[in-house]
C-alpha positions as protocol buffer text, in pm:
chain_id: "A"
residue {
  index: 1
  type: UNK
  ca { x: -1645 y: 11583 z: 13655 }
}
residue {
  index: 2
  type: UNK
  ca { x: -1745 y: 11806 z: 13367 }
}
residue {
  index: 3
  type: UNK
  ca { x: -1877 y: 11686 z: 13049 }
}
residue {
  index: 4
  type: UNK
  ca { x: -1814 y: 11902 z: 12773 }
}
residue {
  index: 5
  type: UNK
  ca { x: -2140 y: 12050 z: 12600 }
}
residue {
  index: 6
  type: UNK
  ca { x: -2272 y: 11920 z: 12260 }
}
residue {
  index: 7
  type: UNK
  ca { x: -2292 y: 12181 z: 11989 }
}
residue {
  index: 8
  type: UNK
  ca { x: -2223 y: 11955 z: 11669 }
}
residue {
  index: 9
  type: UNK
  ca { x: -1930 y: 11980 z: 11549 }
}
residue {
  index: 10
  type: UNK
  ca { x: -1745 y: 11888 z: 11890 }
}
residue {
  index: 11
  type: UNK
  ca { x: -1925 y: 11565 z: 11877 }
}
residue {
  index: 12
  type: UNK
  ca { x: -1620 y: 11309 z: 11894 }
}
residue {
  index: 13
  type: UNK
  ca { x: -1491 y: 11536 z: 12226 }
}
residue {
  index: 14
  type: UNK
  ca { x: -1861 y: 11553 z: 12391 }
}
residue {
  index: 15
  type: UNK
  ca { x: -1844 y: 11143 z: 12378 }
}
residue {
  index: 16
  type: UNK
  ca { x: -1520 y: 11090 z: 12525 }
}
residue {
  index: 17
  type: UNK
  ca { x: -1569 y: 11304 z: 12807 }
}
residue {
  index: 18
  type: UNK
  ca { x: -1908 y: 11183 z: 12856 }
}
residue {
  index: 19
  type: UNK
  ca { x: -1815 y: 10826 z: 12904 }
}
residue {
  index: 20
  type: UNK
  ca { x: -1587 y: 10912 z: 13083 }
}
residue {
  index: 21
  type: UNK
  ca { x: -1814 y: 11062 z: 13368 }
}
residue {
  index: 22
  type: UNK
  ca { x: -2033 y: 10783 z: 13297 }
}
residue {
  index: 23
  type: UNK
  ca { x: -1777 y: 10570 z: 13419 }
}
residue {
  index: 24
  type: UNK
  ca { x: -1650 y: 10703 z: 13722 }
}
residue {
  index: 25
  type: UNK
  ca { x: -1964 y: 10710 z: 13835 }
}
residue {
  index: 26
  type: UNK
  ca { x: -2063 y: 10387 z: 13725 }
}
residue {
  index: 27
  type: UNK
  ca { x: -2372 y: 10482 z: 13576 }
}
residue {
  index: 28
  type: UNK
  ca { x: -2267 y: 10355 z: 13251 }
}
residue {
  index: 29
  type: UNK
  ca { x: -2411 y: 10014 z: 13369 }
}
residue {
  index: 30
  type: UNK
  ca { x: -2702 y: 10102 z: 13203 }
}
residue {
  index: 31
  type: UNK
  ca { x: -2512 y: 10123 z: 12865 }
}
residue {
  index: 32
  type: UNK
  ca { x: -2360 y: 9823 z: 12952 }
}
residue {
  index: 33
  type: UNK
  ca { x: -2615 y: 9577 z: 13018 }
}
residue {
  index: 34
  type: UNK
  ca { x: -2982 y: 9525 z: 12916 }
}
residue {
  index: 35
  type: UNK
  ca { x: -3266 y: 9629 z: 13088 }
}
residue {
  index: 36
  type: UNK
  ca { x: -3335 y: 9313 z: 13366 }
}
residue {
  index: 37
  type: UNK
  ca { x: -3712 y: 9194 z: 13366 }
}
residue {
  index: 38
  type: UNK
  ca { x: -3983 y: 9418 z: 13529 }
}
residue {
  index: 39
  type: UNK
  ca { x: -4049 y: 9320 z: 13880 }
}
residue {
  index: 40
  type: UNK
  ca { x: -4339 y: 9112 z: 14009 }
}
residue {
  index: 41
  type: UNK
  ca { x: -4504 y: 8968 z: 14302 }
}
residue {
  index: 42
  type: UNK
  ca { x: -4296 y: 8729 z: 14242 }
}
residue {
  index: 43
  type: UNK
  ca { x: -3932 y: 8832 z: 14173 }
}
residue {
  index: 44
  type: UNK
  ca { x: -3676 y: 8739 z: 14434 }
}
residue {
  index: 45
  type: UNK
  ca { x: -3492 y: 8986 z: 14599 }
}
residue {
  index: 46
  type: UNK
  ca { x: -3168 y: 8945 z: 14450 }
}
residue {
  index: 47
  type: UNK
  ca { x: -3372 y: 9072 z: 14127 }
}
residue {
  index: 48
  type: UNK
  ca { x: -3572 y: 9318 z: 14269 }
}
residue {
  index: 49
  type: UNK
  ca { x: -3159 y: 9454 z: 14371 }
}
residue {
  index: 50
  type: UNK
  ca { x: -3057 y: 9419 z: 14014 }
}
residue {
  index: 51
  type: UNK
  ca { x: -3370 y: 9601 z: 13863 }
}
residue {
  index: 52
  type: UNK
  ca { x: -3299 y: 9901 z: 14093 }
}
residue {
  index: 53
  type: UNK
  ca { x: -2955 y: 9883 z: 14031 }
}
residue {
  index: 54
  type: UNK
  ca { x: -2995 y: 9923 z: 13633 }
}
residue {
  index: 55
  type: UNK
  ca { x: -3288 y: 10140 z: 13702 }
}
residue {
  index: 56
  type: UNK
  ca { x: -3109 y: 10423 z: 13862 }
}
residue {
  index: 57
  type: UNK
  ca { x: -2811 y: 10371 z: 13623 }
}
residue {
  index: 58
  type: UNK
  ca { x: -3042 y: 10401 z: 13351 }
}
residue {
  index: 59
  type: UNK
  ca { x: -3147 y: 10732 z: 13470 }
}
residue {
  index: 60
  type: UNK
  ca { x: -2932 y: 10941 z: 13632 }
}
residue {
  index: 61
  type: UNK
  ca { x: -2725 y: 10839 z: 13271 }
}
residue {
  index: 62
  type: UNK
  ca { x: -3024 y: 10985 z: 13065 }
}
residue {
  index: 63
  type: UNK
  ca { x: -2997 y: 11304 z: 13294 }
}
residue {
  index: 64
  type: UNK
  ca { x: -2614 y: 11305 z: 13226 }
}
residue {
  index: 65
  type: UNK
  ca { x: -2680 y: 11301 z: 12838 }
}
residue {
  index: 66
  type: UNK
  ca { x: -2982 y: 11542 z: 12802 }
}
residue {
  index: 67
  type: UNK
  ca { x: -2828 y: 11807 z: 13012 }
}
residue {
  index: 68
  type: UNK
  ca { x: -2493 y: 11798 z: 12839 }
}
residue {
  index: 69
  type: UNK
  ca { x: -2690 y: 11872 z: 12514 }
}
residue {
  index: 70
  type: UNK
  ca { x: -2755 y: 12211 z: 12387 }
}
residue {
  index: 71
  type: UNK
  ca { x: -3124 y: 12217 z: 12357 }
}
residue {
  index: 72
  type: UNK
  ca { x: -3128 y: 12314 z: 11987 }
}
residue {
  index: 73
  type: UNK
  ca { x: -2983 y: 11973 z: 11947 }
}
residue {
  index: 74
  type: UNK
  ca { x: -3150 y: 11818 z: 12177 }
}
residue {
  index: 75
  type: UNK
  ca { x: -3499 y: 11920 z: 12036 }
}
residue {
  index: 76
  type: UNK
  ca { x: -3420 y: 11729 z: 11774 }
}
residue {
  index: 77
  type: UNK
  ca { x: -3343 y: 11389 z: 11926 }
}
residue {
  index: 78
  type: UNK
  ca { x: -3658 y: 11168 z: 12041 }
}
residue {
  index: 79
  type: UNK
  ca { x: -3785 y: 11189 z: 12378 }
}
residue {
  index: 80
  type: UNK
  ca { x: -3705 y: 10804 z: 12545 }
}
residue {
  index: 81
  type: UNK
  ca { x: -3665 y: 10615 z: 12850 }
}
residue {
  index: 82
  type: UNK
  ca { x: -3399 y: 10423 z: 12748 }
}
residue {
  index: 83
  type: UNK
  ca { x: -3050 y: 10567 z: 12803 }
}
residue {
  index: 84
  type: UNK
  ca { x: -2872 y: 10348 z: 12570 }
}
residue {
  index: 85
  type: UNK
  ca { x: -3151 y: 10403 z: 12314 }
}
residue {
  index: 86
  type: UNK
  ca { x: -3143 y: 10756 z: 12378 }
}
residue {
  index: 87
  type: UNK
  ca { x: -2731 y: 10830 z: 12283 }
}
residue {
  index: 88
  type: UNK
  ca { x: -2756 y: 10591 z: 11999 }
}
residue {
  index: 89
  type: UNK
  ca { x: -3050 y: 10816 z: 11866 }
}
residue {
  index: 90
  type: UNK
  ca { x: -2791 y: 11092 z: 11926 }
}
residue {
  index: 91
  type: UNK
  ca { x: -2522 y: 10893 z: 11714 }
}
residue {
  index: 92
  type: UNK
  ca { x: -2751 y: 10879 z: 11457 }
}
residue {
  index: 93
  type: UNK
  ca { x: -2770 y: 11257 z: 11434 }
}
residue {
  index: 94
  type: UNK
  ca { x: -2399 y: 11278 z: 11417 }
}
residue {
  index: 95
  type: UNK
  ca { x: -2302 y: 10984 z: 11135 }
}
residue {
  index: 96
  type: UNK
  ca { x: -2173 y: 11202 z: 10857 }
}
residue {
  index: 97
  type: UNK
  ca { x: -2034 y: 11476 z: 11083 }
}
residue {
  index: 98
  type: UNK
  ca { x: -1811 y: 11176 z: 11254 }
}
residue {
  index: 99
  type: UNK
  ca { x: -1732 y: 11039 z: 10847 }
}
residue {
  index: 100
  type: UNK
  ca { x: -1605 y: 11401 z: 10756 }
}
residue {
  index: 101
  type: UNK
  ca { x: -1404 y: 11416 z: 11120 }
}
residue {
  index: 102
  type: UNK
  ca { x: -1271 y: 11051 z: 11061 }
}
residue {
  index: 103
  type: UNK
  ca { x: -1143 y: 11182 z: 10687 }
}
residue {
  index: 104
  type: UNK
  ca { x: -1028 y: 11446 z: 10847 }
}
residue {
  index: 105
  type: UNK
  ca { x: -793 y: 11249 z: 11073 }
}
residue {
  index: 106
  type: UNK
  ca { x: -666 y: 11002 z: 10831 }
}
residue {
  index: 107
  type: UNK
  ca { x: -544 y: 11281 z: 10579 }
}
residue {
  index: 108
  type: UNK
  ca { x: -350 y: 11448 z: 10848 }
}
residue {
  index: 109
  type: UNK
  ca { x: -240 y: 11114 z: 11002 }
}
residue {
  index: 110
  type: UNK
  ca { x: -67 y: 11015 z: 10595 }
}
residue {
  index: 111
  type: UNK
  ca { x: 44 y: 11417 z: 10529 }
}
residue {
  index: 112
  type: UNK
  ca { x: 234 y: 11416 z: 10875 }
}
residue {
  index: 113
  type: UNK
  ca { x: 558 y: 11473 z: 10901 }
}
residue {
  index: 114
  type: UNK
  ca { x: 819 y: 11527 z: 11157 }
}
residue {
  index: 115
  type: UNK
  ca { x: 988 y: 11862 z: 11075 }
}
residue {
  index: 116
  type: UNK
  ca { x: 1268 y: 11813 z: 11304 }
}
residue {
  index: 117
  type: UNK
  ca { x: 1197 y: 12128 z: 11531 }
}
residue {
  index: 118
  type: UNK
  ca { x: 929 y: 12060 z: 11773 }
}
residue {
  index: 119
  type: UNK
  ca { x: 1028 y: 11711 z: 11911 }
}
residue {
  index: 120
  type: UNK
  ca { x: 1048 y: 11402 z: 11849 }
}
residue {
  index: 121
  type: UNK
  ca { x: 814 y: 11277 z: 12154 }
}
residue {
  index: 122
  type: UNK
  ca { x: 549 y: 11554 z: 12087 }
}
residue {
  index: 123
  type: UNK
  ca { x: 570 y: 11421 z: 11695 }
}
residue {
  index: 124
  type: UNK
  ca { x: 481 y: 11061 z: 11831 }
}
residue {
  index: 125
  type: UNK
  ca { x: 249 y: 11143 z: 12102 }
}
residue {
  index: 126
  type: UNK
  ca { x: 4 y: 11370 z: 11802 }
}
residue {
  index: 127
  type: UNK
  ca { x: 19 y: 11069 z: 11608 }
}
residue {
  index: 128
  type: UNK
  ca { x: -73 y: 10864 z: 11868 }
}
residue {
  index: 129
  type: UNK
  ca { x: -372 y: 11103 z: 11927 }
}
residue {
  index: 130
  type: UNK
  ca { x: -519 y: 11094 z: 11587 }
}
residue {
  index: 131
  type: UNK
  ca { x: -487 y: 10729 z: 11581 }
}
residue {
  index: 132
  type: UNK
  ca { x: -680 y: 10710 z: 11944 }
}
residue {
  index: 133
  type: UNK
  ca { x: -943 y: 10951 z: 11807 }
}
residue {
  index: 134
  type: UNK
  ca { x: -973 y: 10749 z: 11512 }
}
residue {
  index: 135
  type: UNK
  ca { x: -1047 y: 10470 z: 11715 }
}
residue {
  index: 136
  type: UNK
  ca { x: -1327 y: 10651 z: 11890 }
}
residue {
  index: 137
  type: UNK
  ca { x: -1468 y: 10669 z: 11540 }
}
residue {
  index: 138
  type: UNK
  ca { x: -1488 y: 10297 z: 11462 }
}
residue {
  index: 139
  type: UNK
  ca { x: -1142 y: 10290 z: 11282 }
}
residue {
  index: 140
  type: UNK
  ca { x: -919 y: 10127 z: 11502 }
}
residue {
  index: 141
  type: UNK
  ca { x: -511 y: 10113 z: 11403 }
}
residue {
  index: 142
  type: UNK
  ca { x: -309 y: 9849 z: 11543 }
}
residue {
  index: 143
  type: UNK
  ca { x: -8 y: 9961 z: 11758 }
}
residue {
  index: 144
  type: UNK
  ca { x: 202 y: 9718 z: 11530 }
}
residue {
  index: 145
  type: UNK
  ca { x: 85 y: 9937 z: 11227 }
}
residue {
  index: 146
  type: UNK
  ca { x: 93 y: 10259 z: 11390 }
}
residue {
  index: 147
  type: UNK
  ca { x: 448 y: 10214 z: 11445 }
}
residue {
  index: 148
  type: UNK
  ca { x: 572 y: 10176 z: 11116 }
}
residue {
  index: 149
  type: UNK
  ca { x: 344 y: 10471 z: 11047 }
}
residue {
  index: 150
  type: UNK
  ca { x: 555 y: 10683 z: 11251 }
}
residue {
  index: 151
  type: UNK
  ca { x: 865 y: 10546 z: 11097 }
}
residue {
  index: 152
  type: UNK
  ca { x: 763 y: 10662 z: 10798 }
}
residue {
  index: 153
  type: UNK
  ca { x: 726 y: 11006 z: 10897 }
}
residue {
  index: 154
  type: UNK
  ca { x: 1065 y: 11039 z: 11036 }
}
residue {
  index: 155
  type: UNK
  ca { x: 1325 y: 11253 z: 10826 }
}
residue {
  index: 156
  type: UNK
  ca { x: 1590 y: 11164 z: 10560 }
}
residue {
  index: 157
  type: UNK
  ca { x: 1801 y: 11173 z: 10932 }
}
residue {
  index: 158
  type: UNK
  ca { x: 1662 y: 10883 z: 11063 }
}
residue {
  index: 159
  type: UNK
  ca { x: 1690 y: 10709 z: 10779 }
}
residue {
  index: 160
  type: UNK
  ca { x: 1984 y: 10415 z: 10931 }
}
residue {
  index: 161
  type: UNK
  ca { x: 1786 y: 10437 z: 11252 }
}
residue {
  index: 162
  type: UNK
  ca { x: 1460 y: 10296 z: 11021 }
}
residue {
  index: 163
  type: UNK
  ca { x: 1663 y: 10048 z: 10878 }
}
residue {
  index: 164
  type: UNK
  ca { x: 1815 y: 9875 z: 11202 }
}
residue {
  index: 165
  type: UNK
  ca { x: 1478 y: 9851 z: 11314 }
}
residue {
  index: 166
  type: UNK
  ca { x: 1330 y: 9688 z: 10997 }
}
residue {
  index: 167
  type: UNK
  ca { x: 1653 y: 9437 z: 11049 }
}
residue {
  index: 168
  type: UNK
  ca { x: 1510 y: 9339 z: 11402 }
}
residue {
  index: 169
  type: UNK
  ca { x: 1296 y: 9057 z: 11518 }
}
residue {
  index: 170
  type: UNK
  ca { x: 1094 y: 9234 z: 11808 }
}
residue {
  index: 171
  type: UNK
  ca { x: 833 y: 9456 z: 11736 }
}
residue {
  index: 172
  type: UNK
  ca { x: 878 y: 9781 z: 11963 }
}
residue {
  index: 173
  type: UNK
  ca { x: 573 y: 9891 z: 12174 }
}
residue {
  index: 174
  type: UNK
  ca { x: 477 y: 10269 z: 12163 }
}
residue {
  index: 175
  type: UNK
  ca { x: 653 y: 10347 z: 12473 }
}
residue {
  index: 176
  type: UNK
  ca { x: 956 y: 10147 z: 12363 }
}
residue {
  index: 177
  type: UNK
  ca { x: 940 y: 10358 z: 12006 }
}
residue {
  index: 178
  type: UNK
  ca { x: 882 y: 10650 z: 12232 }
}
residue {
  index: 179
  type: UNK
  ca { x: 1220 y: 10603 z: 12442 }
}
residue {
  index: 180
  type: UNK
  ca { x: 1428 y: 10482 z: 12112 }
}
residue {
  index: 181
  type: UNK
  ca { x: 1332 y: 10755 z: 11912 }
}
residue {
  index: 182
  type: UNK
  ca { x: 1396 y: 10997 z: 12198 }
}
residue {
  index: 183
  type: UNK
  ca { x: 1764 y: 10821 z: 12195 }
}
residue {
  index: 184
  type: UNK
  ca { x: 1808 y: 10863 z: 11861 }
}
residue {
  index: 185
  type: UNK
  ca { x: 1725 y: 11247 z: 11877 }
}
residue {
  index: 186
  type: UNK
  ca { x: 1950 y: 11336 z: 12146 }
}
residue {
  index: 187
  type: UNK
  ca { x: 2246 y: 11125 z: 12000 }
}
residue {
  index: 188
  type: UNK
  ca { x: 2227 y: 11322 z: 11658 }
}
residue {
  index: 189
  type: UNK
  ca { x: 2181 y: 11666 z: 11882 }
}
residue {
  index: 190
  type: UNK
  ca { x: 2484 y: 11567 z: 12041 }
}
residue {
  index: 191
  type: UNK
  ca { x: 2756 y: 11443 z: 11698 }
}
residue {
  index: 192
  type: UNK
  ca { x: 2620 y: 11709 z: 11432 }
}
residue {
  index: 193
  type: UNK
  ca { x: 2676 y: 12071 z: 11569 }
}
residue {
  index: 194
  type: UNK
  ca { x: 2430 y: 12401 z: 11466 }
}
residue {
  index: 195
  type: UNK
  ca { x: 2549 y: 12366 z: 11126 }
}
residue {
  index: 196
  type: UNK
  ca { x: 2356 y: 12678 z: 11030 }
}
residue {
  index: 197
  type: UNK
  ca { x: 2483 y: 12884 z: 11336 }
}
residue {
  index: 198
  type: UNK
  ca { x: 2848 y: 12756 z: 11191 }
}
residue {
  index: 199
  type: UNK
  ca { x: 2778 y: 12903 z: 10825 }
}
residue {
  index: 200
  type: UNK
  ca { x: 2574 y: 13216 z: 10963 }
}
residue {
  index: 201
  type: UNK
  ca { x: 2873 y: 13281 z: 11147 }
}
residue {
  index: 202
  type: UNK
  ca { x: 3143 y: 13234 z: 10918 }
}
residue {
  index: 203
  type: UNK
  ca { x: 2973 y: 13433 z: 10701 }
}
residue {
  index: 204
  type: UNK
  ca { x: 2973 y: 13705 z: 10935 }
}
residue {
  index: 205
  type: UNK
  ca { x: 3349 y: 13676 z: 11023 }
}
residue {
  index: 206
  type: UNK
  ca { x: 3459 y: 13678 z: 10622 }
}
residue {
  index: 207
  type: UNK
  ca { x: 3210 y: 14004 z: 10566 }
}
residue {
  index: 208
  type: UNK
  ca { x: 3417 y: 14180 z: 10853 }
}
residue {
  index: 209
  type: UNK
  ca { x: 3754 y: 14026 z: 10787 }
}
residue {
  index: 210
  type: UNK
  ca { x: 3702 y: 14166 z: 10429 }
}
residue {
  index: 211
  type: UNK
  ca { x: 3595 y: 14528 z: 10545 }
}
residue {
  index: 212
  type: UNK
  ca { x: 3884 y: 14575 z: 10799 }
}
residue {
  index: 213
  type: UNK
  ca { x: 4099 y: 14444 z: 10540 }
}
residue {
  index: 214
  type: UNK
  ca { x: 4011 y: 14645 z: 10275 }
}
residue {
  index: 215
  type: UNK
  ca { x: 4008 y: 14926 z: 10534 }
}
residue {
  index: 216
  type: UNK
  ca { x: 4354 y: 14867 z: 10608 }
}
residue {
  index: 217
  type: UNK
  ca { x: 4460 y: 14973 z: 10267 }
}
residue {
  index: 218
  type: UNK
  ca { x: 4676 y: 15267 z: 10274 }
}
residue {
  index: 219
  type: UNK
  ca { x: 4564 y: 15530 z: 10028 }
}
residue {
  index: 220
  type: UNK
  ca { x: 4875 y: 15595 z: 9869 }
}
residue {
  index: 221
  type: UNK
  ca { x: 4903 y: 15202 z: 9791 }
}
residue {
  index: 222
  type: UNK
  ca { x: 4533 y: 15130 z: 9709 }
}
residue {
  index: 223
  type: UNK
  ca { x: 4655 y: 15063 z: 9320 }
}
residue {
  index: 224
  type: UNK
  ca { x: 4951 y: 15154 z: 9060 }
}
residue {
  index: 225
  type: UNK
  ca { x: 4814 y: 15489 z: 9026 }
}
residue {
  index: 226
  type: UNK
  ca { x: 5011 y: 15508 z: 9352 }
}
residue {
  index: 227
  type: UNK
  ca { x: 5323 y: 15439 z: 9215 }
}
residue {
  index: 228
  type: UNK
  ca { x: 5566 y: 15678 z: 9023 }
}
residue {
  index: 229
  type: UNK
  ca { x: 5929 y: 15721 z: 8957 }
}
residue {
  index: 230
  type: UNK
  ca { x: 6172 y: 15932 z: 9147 }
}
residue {
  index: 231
  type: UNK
  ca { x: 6369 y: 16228 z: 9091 }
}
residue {
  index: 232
  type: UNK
  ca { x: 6642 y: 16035 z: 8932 }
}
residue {
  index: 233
  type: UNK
  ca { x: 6311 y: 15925 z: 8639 }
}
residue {
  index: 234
  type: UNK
  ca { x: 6385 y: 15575 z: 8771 }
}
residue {
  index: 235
  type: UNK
  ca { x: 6066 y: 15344 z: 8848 }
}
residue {
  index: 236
  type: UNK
  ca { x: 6016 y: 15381 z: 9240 }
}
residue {
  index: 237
  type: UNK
  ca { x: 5770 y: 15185 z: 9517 }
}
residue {
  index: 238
  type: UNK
  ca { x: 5587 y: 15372 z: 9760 }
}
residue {
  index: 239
  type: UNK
  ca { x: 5428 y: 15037 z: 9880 }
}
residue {
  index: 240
  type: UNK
  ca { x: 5818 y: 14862 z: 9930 }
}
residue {
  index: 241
  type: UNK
  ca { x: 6017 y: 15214 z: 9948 }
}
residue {
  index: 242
  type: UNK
  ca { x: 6252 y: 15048 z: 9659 }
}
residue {
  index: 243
  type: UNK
  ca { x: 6345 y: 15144 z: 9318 }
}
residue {
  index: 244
  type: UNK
  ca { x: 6320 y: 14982 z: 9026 }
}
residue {
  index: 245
  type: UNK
  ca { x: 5957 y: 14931 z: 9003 }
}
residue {
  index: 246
  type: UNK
  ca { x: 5621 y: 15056 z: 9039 }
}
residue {
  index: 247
  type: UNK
  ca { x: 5397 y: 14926 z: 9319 }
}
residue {
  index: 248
  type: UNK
  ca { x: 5149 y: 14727 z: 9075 }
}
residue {
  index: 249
  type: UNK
  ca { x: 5464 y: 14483 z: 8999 }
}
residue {
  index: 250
  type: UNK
  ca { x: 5597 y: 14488 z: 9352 }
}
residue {
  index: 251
  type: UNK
  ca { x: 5607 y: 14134 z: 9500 }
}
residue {
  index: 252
  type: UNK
  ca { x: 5579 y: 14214 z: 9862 }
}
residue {
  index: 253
  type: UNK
  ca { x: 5260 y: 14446 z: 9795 }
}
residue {
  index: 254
  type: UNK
  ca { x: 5092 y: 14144 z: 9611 }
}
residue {
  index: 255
  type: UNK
  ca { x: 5156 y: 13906 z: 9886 }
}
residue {
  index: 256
  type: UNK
  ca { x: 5035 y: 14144 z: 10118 }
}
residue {
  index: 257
  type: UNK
  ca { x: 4691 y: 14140 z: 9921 }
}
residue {
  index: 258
  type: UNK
  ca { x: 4677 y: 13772 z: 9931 }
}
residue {
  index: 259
  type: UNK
  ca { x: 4753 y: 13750 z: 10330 }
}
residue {
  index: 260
  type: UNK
  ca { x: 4398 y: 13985 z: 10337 }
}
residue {
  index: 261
  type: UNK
  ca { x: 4213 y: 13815 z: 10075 }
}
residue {
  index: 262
  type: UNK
  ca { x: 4210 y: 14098 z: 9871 }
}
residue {
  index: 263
  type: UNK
  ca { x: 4143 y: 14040 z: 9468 }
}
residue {
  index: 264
  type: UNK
  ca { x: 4498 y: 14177 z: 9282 }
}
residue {
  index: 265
  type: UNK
  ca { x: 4376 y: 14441 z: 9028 }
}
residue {
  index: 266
  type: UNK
  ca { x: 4669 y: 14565 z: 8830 }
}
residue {
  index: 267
  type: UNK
  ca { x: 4410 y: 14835 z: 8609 }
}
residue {
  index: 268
  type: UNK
  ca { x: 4256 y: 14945 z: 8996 }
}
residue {
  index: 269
  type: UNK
  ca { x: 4321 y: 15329 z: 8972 }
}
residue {
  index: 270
  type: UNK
  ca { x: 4412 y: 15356 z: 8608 }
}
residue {
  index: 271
  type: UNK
  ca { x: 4288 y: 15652 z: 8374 }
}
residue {
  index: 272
  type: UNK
  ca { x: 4072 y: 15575 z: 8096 }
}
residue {
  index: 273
  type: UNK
  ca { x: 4236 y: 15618 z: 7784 }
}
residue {
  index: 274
  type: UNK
  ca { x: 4128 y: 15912 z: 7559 }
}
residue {
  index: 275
  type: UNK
  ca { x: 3928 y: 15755 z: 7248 }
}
């Protein structure tokens, strides 16, 4: 098992995985418990097992520590005997660089928010993270309170999920929030469609409804400039084909417009008047 290497700012890290080695091996003992009486002539055997048991605790834990230490740090840290003596002088090195990482935490704990992309179980689990690491740092958050924390982050979508939860007796556990929330996710995945695919399409079927329309527009009918009278002088339609008036006042050319969505212009193709 690998214990990460203190440089100084990865102090919080350094601990966690240093315990955790401790542990396994159980050479933390010597953390745990006190120093036992030294031996004498007289100590029973049963102590003289205890004494050796602490004793080689105690230093194959002090090994564990110093050589996970840079040794710029660690020429800075008093030389002792005592393993548990030893990685609280180490603690005391690190005080205000824990403070600043435990402010740290807490401001991105209250700014967090879930943005509705990344998932709602990854959301929970980074919360659950800083509140763990907070922990480390002395600063422990009760599950009951870390809960509502989360709730609190949750979107404006959420929002009648929140309140039938505030309307129930039991207090969810963080894997029961985990599973709910996970629910909750899917089930609004599943009754409110892409809405922004929906629009970004739409939008793309009007642009090219409007420019086959428009390209459908026979030249000669594009506006009343089209229009003219016949041979007999008499108003004539080249949209219709009738007589007796010109294409800008012809009722089946302005319908056909509307079926196509295209604005009716009656001035479309006019020449300016001469001031």
């Amino acid at each position: 098992m690998g214990i990460e290497t203190l440089t100084g700012a990865n102090y919080s890290a350094w601990k966690d995985s240093l315990m955790l080695t401790l542990g396994i091996t159980e050479f933390d003992y010597a953390l745990r418990e006190p120093a036992p009486p030294a031996l004498t002539d007289k100590s029973t055997a049963e102590a003289k097992l205890l004494y050796e048991k602490w004793e080689k605790a105690n230093r194959m834990a002090l090994m564990f520590i110093k050589n996970s230490i840079s040794p710029i740090i660690r020429g800075a840290i008093p030389d002792l005997a005592n393993a548990k003596a030893y990685l609280t002088a180490v603690e005391e090195q690190f005080k205000g660089t824990s403070k600043a990482h435990a402010s740290t935490l807490i401001m991105k704990l209250v700014s967090t928010k879930y943005d509705g992309v990344s998932g709602i179980r990854e959301h929970i689990m980074m919360m659950n993270d800083m509140a763990r690491k907070l922990k480390g740092l002395d600063m422990e958050i009760s599950d009951g309170f870390l809960v509502h924390f989360i709730m609190t982050s949750l979107p404006a979508s959420y929002e009648a999920f929140k309140i039938n939860y505030n309307t129930q007796k039991e207090k969810w556990l963080m894997n029961e929030l985990i599973a709910m929330c996970v629910q909750e996710e899917e089930r609004q995945k599943l009754e409110k469609p892409d809405v922004a695919y929906l629009m970004a399409t739409g939008s793309k079927k009007r642009k090219n409804n409007t420019h086959k329309n428009a390209s459908k527009v026979p030249k000669s009918n594009a506006g009343a400039s089209s229009s003219s009278n016949n041979s007999n002088g008499k108003p004539y339609c080249k949209f219709c084909r009738k007589v007796g008036h010109k294409q800008k006042d012809c009722p089946d050319f302005k319908e056909w417009l509307a079926k196509r969505g295209i604005p009716y212009n009656p001035e479309a193709g006019k020449k300016p008047k001469n001031p």
